[in-house]
C-alpha positions in Angstrom: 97.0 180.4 41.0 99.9 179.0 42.8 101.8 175.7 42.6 98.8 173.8 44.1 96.1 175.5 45.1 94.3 179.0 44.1 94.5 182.1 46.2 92.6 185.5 46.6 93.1 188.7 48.5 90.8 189.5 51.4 92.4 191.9 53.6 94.9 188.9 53.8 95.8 186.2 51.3 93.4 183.3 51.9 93.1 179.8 50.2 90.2 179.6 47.5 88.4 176.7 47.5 88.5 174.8 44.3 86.6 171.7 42.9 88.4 171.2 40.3 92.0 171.5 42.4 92.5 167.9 41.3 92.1 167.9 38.1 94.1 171.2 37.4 97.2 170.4 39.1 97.2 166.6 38.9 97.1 167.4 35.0 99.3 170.9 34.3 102.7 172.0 33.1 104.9 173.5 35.9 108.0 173.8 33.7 105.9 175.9 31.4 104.2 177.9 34.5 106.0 181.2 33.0 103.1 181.2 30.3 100.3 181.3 32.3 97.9 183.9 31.8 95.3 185.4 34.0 92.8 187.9 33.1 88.6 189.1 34.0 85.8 189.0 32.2 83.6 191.4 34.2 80.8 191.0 31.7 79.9 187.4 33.3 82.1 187.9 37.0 84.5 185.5 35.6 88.7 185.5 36.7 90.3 183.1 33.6 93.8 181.4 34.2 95.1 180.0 30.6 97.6 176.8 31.6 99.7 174.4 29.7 98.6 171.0 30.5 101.1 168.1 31.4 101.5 166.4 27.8 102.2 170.7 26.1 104.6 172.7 25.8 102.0 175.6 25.3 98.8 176.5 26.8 96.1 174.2 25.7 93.4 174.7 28.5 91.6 177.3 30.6 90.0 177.3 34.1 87.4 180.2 35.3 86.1 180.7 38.7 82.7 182.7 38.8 83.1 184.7 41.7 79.4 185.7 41.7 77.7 182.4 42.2 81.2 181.1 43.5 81.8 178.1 40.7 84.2 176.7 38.7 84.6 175.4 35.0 87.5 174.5 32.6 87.8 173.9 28.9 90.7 173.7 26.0 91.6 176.7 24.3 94.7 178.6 23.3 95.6 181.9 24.7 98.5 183.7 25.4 97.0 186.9 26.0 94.3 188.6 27.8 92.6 192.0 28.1 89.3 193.0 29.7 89.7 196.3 29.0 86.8 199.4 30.0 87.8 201.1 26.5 87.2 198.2 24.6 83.6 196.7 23.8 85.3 193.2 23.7 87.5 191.6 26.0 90.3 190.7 23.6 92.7 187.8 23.1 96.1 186.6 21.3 96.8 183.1 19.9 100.0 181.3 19.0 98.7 181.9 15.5 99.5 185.5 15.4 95.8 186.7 15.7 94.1 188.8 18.2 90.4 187.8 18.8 87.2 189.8 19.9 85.7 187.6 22.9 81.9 187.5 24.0 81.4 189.0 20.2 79.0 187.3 17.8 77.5 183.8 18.0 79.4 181.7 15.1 83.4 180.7 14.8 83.5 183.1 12.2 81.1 181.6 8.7 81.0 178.1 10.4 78.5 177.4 13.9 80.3 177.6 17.1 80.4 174.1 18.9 79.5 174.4 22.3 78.5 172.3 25.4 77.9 172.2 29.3 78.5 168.6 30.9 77.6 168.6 34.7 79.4 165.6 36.4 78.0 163.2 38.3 74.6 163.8 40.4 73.9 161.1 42.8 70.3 160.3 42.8 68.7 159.7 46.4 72.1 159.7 47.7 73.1 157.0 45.5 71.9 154.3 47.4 69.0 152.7 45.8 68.4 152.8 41.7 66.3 155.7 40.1 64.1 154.9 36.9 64.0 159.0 35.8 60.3 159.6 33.4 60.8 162.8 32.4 63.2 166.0 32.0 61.7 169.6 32.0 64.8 171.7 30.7 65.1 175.3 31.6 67.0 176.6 28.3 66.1 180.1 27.2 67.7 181.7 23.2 67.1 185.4 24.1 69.5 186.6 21.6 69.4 184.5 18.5 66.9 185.5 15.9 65.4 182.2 14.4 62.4 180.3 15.5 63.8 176.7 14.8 67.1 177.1 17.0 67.8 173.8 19.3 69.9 172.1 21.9 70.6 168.7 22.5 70.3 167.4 25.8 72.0 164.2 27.1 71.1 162.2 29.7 73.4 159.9 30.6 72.9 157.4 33.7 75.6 154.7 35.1 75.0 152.3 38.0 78.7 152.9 40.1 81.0 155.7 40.0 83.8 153.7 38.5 81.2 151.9 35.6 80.8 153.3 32.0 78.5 155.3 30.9 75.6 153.6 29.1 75.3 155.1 26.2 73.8 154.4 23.0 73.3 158.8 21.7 69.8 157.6 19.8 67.4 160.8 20.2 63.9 159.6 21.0 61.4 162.0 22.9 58.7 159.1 23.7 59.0 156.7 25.9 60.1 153.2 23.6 63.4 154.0 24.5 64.9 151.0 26.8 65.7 151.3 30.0 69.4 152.3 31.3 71.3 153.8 27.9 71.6 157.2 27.7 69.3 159.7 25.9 69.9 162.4 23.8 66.9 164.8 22.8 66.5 168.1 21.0 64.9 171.3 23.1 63.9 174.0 21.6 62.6 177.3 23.1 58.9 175.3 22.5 60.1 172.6 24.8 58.0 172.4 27.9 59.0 168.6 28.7 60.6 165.4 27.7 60.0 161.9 28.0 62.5 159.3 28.9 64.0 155.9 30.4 66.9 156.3 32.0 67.6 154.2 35.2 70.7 154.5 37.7 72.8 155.4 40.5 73.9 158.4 39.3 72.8 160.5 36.4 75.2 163.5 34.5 73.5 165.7 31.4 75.3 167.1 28.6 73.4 170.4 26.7 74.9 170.8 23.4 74.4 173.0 19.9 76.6 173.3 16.9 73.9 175.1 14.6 74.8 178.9 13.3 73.4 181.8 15.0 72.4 179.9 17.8 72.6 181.4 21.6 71.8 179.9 24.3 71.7 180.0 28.2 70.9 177.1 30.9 69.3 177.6 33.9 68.3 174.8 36.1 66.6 171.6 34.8 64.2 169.3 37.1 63.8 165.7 37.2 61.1 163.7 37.7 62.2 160.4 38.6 61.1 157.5 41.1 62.6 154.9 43.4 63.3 151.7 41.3 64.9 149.3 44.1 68.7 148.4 45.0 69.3 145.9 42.7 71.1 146.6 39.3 
């Protein structure tokens, strides 16, 4: 990480691209740079850079790069600390709280479920330039790992007309297809889940996969859309 852009070591230092360069450094801390942290997660070919964003004093955020499949994703979370250590089962973390945590251990934030989501930005559908009415979702969510039958997701599909409009979004869940056209959908998939039925009509769609039950673990792979031209008139 360097003051604008990230780096990596090839034979020769060489600019990494990054898109979420913007974000980062339009939104980070230099006079707190000194407590950046930087550590590995070899378990899931993740490097993790802990930052202080503009409005803290402390580290507040994180950004990973996936080297493997070459992506990027941030989040908020407080570390000061790092270790991905062979010896260790865990990779392991400090707080400003005093406390050292186990990472990648366990499914719940201790007794309480772990609240946890993946939000995709914006996908332009047909190149954005003619409306889409989207039918139908088949997810792609798998629980390998978590022991009850009844564990779910939510999914959230969430369509706007121009890149600088709102959201429409209304968060009723409905699987059948009463829901109106245009607000945004949220459903619950389970591992029984083979397809969805929707109305969601736009320019641009972005979906949200959620879960705050306990012993819940879950992993997304890549949902499909079936959707249809709808015309260029909002």
């Amino acid at each position: 990480m360097g003051i604008d852009k990230f780096y990596a070591y090839n034979g020769r230092v060489e600019t990494l691209p990054c898109t979420l360069r913007q974000y980062i450094f339009q939104d980070i801390n230099r006079a707190a740079s000194d407590q950046i942290v930087c550590g590995t997660n070899e378990q899931f070919n993740e490097v993790i850079w802990f930052y202080a964003s503009e409005d803290s004093n402390e580290v507040n955020r994180y950004v990973i790069y996936n080297y493997l499949e070459q992506l990027w994703y941030y989040g908020s979370l407080v570390r000061t600390a790092w270790l991905d250590s062979p010896l260790r089962e865990y990779p392991q973390a400090a707080s400003t709280n005093g406390f050292l945590y186990d990472h990648e251990r366990g499914t719940n934030d201790d007794l309480l479920p772990m609240t946890s989501y993946i939000s995709s930005g914006d996908i332009d559908i047909q190149d954005g330039d003619q409306f889409m009415l989207i039918r139908r979702i088949i997810p792609d969510v798998n629980f390998t790992g978590t022991n009850s039958n009844t564990a779910t997701v939510k999914m959230t599909i969430s369509p706007r007309n121009f890149p600088g409009a709102a959201y429409q979004t209304n968060n009723a869940e409905n699987t059948g297809l009463t829901k109106n056209v245009d607000l945004s959908t949220t459903v619950p998939i389970d591992q029984y889940t083979n397809q969805v039925f929707i109305r969601a009509r736009g320019r641009q769609i972005r979906y949200k996969i959620a879960s705050d039950e306990l012993d819940v673990q879950w992993q997304l792979g890549i949902p499909r859309v079936d959707a249809r031209p709808d015309g260029r008139r909002g």
